[in-house]
N, CA and C of each residue as an Amber inpcrd file, in Angstrom:
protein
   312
  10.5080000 -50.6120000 -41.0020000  11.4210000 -51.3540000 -40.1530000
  11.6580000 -50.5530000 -38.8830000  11.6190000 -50.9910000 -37.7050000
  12.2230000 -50.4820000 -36.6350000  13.3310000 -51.0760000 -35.9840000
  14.0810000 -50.2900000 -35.0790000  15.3840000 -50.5500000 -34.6420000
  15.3020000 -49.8570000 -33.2880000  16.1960000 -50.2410000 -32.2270000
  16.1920000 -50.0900000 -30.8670000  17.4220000 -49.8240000 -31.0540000
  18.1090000 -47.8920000 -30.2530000  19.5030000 -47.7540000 -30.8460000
  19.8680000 -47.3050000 -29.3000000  20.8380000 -46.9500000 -29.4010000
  21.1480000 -46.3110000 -27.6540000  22.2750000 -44.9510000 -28.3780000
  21.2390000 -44.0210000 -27.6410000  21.9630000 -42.9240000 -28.4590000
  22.2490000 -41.9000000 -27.1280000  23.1490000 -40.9730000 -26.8250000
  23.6560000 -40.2880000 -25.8770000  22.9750000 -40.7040000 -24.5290000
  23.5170000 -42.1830000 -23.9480000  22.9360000 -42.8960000 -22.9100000
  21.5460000 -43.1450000 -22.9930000  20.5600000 -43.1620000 -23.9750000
  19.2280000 -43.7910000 -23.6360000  19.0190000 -44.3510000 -25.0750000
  17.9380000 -45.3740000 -24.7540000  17.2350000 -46.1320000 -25.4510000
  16.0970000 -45.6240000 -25.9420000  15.7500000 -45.4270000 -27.5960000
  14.9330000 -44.8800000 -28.3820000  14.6100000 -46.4610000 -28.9590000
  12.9750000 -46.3150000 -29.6310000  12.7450000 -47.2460000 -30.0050000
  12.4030000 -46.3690000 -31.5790000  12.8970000 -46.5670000 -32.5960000
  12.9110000 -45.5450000 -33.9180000  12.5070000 -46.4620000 -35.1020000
  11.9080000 -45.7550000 -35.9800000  11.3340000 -46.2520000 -37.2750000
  11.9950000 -44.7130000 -38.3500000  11.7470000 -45.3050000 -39.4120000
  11.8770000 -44.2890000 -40.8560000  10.9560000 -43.4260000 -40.6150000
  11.5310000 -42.1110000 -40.5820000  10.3650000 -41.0040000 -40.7790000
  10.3800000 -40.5180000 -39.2270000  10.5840000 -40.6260000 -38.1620000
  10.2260000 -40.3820000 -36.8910000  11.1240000 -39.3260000 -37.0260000
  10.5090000 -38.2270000 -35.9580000  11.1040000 -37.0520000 -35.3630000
  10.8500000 -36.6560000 -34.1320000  12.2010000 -37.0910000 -33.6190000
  12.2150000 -36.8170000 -31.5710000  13.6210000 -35.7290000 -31.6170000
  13.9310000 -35.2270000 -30.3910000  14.5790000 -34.4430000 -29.5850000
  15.4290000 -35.3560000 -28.8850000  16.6650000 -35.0580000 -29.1020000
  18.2160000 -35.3490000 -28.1840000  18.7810000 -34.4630000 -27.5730000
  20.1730000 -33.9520000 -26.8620000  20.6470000 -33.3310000 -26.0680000
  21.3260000 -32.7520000 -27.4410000  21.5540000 -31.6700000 -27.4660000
  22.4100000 -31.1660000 -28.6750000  23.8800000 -31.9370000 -29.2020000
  23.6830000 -31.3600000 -30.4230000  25.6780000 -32.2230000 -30.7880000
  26.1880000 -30.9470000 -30.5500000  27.6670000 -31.4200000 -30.1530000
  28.1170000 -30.4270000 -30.7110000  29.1300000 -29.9720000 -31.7870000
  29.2630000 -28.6720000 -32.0240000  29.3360000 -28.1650000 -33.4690000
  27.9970000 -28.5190000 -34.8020000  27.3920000 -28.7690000 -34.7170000
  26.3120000 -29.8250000 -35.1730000  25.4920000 -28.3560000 -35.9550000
  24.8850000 -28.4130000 -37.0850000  24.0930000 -27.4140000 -38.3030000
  22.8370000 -27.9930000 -38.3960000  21.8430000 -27.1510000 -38.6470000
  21.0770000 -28.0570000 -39.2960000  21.0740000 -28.2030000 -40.7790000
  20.2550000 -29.6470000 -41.3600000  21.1550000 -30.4510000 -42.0190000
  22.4310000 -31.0430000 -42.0320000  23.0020000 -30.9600000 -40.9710000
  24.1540000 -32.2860000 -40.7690000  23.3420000 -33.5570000 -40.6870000
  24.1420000 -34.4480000 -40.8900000  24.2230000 -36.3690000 -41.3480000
  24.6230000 -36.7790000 -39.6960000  24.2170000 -37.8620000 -39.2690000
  24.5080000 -38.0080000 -37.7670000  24.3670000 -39.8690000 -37.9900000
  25.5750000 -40.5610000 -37.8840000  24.9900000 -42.1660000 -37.7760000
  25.4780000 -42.7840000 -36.2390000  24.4830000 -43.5100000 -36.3210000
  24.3300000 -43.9560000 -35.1390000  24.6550000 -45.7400000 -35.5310000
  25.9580000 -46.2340000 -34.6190000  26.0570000 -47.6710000 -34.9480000
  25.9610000 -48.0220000 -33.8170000  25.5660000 -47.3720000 -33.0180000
  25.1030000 -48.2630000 -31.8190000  23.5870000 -49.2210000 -31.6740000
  23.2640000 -49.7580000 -32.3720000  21.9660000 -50.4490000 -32.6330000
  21.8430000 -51.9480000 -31.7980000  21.1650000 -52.0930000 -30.9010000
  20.2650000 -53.1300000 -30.1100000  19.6430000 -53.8980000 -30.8080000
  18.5440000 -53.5380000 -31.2030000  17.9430000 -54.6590000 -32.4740000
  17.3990000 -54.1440000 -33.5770000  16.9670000 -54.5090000 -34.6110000
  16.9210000 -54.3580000 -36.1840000  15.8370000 -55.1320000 -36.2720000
  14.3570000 -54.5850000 -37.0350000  13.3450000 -55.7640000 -37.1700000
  12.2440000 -55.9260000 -36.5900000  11.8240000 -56.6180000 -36.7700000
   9.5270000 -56.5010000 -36.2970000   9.6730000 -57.9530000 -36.1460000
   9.0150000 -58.8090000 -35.3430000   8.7950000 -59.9730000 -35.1740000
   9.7090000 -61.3630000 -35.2350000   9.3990000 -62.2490000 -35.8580000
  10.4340000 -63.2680000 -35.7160000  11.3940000 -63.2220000 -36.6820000
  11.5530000 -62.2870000 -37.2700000  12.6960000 -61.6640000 -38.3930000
  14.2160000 -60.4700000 -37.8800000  13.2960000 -60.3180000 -36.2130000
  14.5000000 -59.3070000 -35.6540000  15.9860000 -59.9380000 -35.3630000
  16.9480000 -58.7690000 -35.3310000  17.5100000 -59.2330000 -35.3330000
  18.2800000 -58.3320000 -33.4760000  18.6740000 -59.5770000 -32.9890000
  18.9230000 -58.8250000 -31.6210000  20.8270000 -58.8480000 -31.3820000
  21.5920000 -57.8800000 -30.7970000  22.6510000 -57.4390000 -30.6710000
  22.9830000 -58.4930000 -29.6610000  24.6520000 -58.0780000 -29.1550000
  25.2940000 -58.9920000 -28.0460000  26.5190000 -58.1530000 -27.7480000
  26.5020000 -56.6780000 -27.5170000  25.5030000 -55.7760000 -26.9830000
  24.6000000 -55.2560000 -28.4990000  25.5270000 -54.9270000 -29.7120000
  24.9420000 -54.5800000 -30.9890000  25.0320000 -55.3140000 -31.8740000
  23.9790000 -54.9260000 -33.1000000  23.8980000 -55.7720000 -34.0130000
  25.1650000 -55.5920000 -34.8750000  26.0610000 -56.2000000 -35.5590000
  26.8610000 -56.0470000 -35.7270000  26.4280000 -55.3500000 -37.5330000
  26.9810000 -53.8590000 -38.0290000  26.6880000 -53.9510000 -39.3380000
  25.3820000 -53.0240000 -39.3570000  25.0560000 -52.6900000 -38.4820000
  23.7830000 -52.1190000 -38.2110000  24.0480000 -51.0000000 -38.4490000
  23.5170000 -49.5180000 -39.0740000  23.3100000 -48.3010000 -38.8520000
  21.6240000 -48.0200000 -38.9400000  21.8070000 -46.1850000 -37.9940000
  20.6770000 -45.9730000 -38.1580000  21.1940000 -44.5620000 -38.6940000
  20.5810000 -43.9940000 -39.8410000  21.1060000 -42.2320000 -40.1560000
  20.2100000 -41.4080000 -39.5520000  20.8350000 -40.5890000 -39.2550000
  19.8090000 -39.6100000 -38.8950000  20.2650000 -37.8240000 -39.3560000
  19.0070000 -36.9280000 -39.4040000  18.9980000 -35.9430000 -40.5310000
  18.9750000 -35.2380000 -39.3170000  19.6770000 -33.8900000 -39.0620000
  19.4120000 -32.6300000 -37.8700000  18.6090000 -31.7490000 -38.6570000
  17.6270000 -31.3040000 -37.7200000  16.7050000 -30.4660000 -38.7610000
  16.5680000 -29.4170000 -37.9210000  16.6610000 -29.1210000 -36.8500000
  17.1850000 -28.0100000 -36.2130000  17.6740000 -28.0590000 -34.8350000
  18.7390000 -27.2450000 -34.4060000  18.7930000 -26.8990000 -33.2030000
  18.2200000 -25.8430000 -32.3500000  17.5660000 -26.0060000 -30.7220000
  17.0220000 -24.8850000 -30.5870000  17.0360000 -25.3690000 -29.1030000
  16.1700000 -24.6380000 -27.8810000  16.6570000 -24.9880000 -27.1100000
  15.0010000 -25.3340000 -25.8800000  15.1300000 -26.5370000 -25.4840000
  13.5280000 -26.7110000 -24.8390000  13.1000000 -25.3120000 -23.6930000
  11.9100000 -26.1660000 -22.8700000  11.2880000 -25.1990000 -22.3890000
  11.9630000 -25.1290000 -20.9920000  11.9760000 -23.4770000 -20.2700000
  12.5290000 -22.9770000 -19.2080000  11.9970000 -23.5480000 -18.5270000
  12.5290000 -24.7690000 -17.5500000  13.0160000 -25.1370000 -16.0580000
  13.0700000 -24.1740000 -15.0270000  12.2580000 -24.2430000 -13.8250000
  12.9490000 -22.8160000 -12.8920000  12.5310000 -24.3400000 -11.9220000
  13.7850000 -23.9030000 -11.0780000  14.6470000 -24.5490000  -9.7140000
  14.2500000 -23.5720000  -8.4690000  13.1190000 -23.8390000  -7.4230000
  13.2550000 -23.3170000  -6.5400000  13.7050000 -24.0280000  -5.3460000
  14.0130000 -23.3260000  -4.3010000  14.5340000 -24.0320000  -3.4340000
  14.7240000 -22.8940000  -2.2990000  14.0720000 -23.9560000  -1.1330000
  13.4170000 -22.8370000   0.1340000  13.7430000 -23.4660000   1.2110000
  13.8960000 -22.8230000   2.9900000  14.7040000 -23.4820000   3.7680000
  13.2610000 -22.6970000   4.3620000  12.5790000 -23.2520000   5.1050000
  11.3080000 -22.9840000   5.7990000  11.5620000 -22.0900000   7.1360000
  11.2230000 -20.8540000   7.3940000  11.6430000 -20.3510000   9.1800000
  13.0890000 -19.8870000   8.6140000  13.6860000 -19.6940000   7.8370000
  15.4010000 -19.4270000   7.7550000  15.5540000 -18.5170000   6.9860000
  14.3910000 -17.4560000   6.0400000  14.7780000 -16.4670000   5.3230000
  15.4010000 -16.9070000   3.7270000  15.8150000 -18.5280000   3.4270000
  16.5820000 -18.8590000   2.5130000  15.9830000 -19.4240000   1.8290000
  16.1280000 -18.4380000   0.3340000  14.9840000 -18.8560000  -1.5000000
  15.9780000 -18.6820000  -2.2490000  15.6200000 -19.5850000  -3.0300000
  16.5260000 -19.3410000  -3.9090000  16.0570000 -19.6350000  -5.2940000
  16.1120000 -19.1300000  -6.4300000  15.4630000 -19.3980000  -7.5400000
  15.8310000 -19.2970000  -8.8420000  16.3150000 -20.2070000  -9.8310000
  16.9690000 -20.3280000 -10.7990000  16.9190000 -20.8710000 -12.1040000
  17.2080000 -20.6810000 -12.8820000  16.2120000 -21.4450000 -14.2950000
  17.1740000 -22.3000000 -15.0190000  17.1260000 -23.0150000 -15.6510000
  17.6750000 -23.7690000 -16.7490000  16.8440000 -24.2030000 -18.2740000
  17.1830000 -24.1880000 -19.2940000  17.0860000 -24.6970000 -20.3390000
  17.8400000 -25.2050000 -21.1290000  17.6970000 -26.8250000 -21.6180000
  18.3760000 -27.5630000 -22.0370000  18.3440000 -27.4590000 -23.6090000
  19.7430000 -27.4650000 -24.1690000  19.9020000 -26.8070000 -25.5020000
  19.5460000 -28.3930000 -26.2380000  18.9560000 -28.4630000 -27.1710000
  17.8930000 -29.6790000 -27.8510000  18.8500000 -29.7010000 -29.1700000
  18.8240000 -31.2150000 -30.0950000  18.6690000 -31.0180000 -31.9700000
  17.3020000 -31.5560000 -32.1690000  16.9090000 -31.2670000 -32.8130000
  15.5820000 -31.7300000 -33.5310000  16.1460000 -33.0060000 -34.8410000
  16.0420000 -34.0940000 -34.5700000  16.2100000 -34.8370000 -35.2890000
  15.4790000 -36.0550000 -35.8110000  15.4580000 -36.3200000 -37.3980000
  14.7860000 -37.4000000 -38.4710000  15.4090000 -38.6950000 -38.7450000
  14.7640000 -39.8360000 -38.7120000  15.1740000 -41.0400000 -38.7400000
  15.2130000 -40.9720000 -40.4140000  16.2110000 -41.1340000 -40.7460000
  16.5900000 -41.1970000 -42.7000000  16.2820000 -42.6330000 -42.9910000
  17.3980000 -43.5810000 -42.4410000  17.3960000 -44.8020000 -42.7960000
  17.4560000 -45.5880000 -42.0650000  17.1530000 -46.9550000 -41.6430000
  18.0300000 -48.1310000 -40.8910000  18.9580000 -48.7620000 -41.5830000
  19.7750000 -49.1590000 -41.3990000  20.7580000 -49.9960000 -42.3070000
  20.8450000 -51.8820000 -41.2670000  20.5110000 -52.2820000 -42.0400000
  20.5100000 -53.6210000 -41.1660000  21.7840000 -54.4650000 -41.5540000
């Protein structure tokens, strides 16, 4: 079964078993339980079921399987003829997370 959920402002399109990357929770372990009732639609073909904004009754679970943090970003930034660089990094702290169930 797949489901269309809107999870920390974006739209994932998720099935059972899938494993993608979100913005971290926080306080969040791995192995924490995470549900998501924000669900769009529920379903494969002329059996889906579509929200108004959500499906009402809908969950999706999801399993944290680790936190860690993606790959280093570096920010440069240069003023041409003016002597001015500047150069700076970021990395965005990630959960690693498993689609458990849909609940329709």
């Amino acid at each position: 079964m797949k489901a269309i959920i809107r999870i920390q402002g974006k739209q994932l399109t998720v099935s059972e078993g899938n494993v993608f990357f979100v913005n971290r929770y926080a306080d969040s372990q791995a192995g924490d339980r995470v549900e998501v009732k924000e669900v769009l639609l529920v379903g494969e073909g002329p059996e889906a079921k579509l929200g108004d904004p959500y499906v009402a009754g809908a969950r999706v679970h999801l399993n944290i399987l680790e936190n860690k943090r993606g790959k280093k970003l570096v920010v440069f930034k240069k003023k041409r003829r003016k002597g001015y660089e500047r150069k700076r990094g970021h990395r965005q702290e990630l959960s690693v997370v498993r689609v458990e169930s849909i609940v329709a």
